[in-house]
C-alpha positions as CSV (number, residue, x, y, z in Angstrom):
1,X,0.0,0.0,0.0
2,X,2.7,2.5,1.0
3,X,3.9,1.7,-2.9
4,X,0.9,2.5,-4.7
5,X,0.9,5.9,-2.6
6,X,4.7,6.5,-2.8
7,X,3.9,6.1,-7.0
8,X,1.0,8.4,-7.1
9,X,2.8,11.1,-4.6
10,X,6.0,10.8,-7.3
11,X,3.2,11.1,-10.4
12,X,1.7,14.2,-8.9
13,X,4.9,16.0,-8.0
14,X,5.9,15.4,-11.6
15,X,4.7,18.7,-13.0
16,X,6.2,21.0,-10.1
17,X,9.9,19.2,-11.0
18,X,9.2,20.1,-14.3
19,X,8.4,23.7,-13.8
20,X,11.6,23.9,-11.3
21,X,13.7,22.9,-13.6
22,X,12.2,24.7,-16.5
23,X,12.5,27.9,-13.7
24,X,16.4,27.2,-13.2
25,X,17.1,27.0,-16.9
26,X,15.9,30.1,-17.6
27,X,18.3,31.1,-14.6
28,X,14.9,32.3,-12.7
29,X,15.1,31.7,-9.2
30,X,12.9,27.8,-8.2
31,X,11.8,29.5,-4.4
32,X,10.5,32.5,-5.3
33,X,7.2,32.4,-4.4
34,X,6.4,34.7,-7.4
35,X,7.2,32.6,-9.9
36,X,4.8,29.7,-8.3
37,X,1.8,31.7,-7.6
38,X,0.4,31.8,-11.4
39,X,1.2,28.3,-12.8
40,X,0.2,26.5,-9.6
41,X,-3.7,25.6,-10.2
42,X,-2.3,24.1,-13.4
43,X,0.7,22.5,-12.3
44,X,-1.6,20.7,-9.4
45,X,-4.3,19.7,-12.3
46,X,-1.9,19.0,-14.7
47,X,-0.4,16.3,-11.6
48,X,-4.3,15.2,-11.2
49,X,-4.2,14.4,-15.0
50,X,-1.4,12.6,-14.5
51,X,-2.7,10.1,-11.9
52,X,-6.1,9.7,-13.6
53,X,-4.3,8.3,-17.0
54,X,-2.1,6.1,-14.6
55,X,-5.2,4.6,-13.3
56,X,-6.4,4.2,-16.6
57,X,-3.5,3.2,-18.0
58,X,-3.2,0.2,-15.4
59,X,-6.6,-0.7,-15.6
60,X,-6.6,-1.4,-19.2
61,X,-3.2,-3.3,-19.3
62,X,-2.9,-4.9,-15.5
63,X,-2.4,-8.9,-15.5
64,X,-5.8,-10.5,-15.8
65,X,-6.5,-13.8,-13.5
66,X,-9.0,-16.0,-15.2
67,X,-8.8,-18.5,-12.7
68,X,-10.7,-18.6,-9.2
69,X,-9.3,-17.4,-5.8
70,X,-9.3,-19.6,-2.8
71,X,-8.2,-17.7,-0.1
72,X,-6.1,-18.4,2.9
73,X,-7.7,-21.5,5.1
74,X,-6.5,-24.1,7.3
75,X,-6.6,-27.8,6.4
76,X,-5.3,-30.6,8.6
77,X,-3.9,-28.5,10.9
78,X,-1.6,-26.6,8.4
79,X,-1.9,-22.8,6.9
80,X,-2.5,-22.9,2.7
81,X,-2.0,-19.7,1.7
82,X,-4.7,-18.2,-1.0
83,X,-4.3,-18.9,-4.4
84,X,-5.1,-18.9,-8.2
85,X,-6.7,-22.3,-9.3
């Protein structure tokens, strides 16, 4: 779980590396706040964006299970962890 919020945290903050290294290029200063103030409501949607088509993008092509999921029981005495049969 911490993975899938470690990748979408990394997808949003995309945009704002972006722009802070577009900034530095053009030998602008990255921490003034006056340089963030305009692009922000599009850098944050443009992240949104960004996550959305990830989601989509995993949906469509994820590995597919066709097979049925027993999940975790005891038999005999013994743990048989879940599985694909």
């Amino acid at each position: 779980m911490i993975r899938i919020a470690f990748e979408t945290l990394v997808l949003f903050l995309i945009p704002f590396a972006l722009f802070a290294g577009w900034l530095m290029l053009s030998k602008k200063s990255a921490f003034d706040p006056e340089h963030w103030s305009k692009p922000f409501l599009i850098l944050v949607m443009s992240g949104l964006v960004l996550i959305a088509l990830s989601f989509v993008f995993s949906g469509l092509f994820a590995e597919r299970h066709l097979d049925t999921y027993v999940p975790a029981h005891m038999e005999n005495g013994k743990f048989i962890p879940g599985s694909f049969q």
